[in-house]
N, C-alpha and C positions, 0 to 999 in steps of 0.2 A: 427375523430381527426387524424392528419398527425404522420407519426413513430416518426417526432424530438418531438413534440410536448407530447407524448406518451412518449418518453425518458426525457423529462423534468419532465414529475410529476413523474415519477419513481426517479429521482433522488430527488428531490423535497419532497415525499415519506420518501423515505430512510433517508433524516437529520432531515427531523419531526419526525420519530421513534427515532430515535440518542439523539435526545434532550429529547426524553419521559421516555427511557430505563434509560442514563447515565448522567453522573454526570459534569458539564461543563468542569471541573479538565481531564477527559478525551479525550478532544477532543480538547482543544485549541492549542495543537501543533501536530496540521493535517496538515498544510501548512509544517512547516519544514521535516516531513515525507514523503510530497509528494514527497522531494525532495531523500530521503535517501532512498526509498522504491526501489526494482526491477522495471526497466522500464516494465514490464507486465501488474503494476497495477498502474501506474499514472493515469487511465483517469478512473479507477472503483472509485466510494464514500466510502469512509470509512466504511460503514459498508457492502457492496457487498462485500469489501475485505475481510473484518472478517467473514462475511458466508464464503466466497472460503477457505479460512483458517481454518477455522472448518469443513468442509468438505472434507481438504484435511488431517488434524488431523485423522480424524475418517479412513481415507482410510490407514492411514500409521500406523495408531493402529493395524486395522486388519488384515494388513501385519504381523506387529509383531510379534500379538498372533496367528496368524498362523505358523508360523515359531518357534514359543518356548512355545507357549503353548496348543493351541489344536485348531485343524484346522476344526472340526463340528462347534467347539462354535466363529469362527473367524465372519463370517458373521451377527453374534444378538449384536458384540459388538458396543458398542458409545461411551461411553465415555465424551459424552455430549450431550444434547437433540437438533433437528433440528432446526432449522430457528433461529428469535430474538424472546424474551419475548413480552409480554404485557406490562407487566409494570419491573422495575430494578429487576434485579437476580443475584445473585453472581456468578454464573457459568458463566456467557455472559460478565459480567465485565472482567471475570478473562482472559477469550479469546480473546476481545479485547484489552486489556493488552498485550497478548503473542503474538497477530498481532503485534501490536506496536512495543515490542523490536526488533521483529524480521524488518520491516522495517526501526527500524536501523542500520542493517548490510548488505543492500543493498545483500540480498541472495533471490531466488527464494523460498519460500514458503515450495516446497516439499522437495527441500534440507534438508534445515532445519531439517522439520520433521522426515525424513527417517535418516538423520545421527545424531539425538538427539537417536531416538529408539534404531540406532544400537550402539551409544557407550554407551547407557544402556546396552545393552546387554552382550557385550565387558566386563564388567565391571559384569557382572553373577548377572544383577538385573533387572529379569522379569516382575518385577511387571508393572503395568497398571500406566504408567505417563500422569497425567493431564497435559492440555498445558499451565498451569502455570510454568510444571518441563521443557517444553524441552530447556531451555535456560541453560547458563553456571549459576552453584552456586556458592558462598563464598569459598564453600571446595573444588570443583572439577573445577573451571576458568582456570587454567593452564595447566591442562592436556586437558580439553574440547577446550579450543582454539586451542591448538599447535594440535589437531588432527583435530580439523573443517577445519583449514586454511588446512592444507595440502591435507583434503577426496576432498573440493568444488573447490581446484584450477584448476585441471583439467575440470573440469567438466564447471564452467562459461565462458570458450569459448563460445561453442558448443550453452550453456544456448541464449549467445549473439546474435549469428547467428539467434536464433529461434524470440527473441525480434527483429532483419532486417527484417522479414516479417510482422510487425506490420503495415497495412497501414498509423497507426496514425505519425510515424516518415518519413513518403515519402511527399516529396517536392508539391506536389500535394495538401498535405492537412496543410500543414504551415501552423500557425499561429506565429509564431515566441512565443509561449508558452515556458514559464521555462522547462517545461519535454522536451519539442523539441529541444530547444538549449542547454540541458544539453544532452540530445543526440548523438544532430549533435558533440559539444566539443569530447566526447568521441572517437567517429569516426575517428574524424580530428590525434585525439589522435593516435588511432591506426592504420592510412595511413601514420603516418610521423616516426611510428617507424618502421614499416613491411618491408621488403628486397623485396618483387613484386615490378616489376616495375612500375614505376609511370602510364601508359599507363593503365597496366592491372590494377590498383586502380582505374584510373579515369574509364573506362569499364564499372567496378564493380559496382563501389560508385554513377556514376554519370549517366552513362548509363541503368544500367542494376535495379539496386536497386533504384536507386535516392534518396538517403540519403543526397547529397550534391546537389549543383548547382555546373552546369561549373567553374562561377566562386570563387565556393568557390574550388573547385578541382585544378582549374590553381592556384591557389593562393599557394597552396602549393606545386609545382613545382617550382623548381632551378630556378633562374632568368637567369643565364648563359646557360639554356638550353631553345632548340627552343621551346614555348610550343607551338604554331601551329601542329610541328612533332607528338608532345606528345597526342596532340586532336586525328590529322587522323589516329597515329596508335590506340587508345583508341576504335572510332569509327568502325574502320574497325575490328577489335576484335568482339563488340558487333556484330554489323550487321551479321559476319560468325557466328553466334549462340553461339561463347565461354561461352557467359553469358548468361543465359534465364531473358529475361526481366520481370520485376515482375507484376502482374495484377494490372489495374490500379483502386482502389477503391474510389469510391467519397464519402467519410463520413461528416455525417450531423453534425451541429455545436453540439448538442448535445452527439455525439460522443465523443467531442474534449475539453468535461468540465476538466479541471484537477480537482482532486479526492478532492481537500480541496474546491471547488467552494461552494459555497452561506454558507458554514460554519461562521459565524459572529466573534465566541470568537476568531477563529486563523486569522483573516484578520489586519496585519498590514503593512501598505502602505509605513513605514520607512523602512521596513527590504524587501530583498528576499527573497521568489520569487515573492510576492505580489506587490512590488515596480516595478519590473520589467514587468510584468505580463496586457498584453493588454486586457485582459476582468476583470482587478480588477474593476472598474465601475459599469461593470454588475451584477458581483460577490456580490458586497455589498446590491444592488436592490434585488437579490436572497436569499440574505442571511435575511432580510428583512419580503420578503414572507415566509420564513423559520420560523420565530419566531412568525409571524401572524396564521400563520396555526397553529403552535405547543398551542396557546394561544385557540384558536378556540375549539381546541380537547382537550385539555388535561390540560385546566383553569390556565396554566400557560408555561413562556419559556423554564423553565427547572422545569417539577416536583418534581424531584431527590433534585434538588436545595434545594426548597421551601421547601419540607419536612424537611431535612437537618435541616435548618436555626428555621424550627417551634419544633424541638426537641430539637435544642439548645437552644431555649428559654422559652419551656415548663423546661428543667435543671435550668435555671438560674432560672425560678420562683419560684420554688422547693425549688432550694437550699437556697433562698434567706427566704423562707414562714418559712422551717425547721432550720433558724440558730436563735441559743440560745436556742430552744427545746431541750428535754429528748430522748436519744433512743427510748423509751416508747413511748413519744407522734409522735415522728417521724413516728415507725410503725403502732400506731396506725392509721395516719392522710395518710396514704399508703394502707393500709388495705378499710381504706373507699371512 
C-alpha cells in the first residue's frame, strides 16, 4: 500500500474512532475550528490534535510539579491516561473539549498550557489542574486574560516564523485550501505593514520562503514604483545567499486534507470554509465512508448517540409506566 494511501485510512481511522468514542454535539463544529485553530494543526484530524494536546498537557503537568512539587515524583505523573478509549469516557471528553476552547484562541497549544500552569501558580495554587481547568473561569476571566494577552504576545512572532517553515503553506504545494489562503491573507497582512523594504520582502516571501507568488508580491508594491527595479534587487538578494532558500518538499495529497475533512456533521457548503474549499466534493465521499465504516464496527454512526436516545426513551417509558402509582409501587416495580 502507497504512504498517501496509508495516510488516508489513518485519517479514515481516526474519525471512525471520533464517531465511536464522542458524542456528534462534539464534533460538528470541526470545520469552523479549523479555521480558528494555530496554523500548526490545520492539516492534523481532530483527534491526532487532541492526543498532541494531551500529550502536551502531561508534559507541562510535569514541568510544573517539578518545579513546585516534587521533582522524583514529576516523571509517573499523567494526569490523564494515554491514547483514545474504546468506547466514550469522560476524561477523553473533557480533553477534547479543552482542545477545542483552546483552538478558539488561535494560540499554539504549549502556550496555553505552560502559561495556564504558571498563572496557577502565580496565584499560590499547586494543585494538579485537569485540562478542563486550564482555561480562563467565571471568577478568574479578567485577570487570566489581561495576563495571557500580554505572556503570548511576544512570544507569537517567533511562534509564526516556526509555522513559515511548514511545507504545507509553500506555493509548491497549493491547493488554494482555506488554511492556505488564510495563510497567505496573513502574510500579505504582515509585508504591507513591516518597514523592510519591499525588495527584501519579496526576497523573503517570494524567493526564499515562497509563501507568495511573484505576482501576488508585485501586487503589493507601489504602482508609482518601478516594480521591475524591485524584482532584480529582490532576486539578486536571494541569489547572494541573504536568504537561505527553503527545502523544496513535495507533499502527498494526503498531507493536504484539512483537519475537518470527511467529518459529515460539520460539512456545510452555505458557510466557509466549506463553500469555499476545492476538495468539499471529495470531503463529503469521505465523510461517507466515515459513517459506513463507523456502522460496520460499531452497529451504528454514532454509538454515543444511539445510546443517548435509547436511555431517553427507556426514561420516558418509565416515567410514563410509573405515573399515577404509589412511591411503593414505584420502588417496588424498580426493585424488580
Amino acid at each position: 500500500m502507497s504512504t498517501n494511501k496509508l495516510k488516508l485510512k489513518k485519517r479514515l481511522d481516526d474519525i471512525v474512532k471520533m464517531r465511536t468514542v464522542l458524542h456528534p454535539k462534539d464534533w460538528k463544529h470541526e470545520s469552523q475550528l479549523m479555521m480558528t485553530r494555530w496554523f500548526d494543526y490545520r492539516f492534523m484530524s481532530p483527534m491526532e490534535a487532541t492526543l498532541l494536546f494531551g500529550e502536551l498537557y502531561v508534559q507541562g503537568l510535569r514541568r510544573h510539579v517539578k518545579r513546585h512539587v516534587d521533582v522524583e515524583i514529576a516523571e509517573t505523573v499523567m494526569g490523564i491516561k494515554e491514547g483514545a478509549p474504546a468506547s466514550r469516557a469522560r476524561w477523553f471528553t473533557s480533553l477534547w473539549r479543552a482542545r477545542q476552547r483552546t483552538d478558539q484562541i488561535f494560540v499554539p497549544y504549549d502556550l496555553l498550557i505552560d502559561f495556564s500552569f504558571d498563572f496557577s501558580s502565580r496565584r499560590k495554587r499547586f494543585w494538579t489542574m485537569l485540562p478542563s481547568q486550564l482555561h480562563a473561569s467565571a471568577k478568574n476571566k479578567k485577570a487570566w486574560w489581561a495576563v495571557f494577552l500580554e505572556s503570548v504576545e511576544d512570544q507569537l512572532p517567533l511562534r509564526m516564523r516556526r509555522v513559515g517553515d511548514m511545507p504545507h503553506y509553500r506555493i509548491e504545494n497549493d491547493l488554494s485550501l482555506p488554511p492556505q489562503e488564510d495563510f497567505r491573507e496573513l502574510i500579505i497582512s504582515e509585508t504591507l505593514h513591516e518597514n523592510r523594504t519591499m525588495s527584501d520582502q519579496l526576497a523573503e516571501r517570494v524567493f526564499a520562503k515562497r509563501h507568495l507568488t511573484l505576482k501576488q508580491g508585485l501586487d503589493l508594491v507601489s504602482r508609482i514604483t518601478d516594480r521591475s527595479e524591485v524584482v532584480a534587487r529582490a532576486r539578486s538578494s536571494f541569489e547572494d545567499g541573504t536568504w537561505a532558500s527553503a527545502p523544496v518538499v513535495a507533499l502527498e495529497r494526503a498531507d493536504l486534507l484539512p483537519s475537518c475533512f470527511g467529518i459529515a456533521e460539520t460539512i456545510d457548503n452555505r458557510l466557509d470554509p466549506c463553500r469555499s474549499c476545492p476538495l468539499a466534493a471529495k470531503c463529503a465521499d469521505f465523510a461517507d465512508r466515515a459513517i459506513s465504516m463507523t456502522i460496520r464496527t460499531a452497529g451504528s454512526a454514532s454509538p454515543v448517540l444511539e445510546s443517548e436516545r435509547a436511555r431517553i426513551l427507556r426514561n420516558v417509558k418509565n416515567f410514563r409506566s410509573n405515573k399515577g402509582k404509589s412511591p411503593a409501587e414505584v420502588s417496588s416495580t424498580a426493585e424488580a
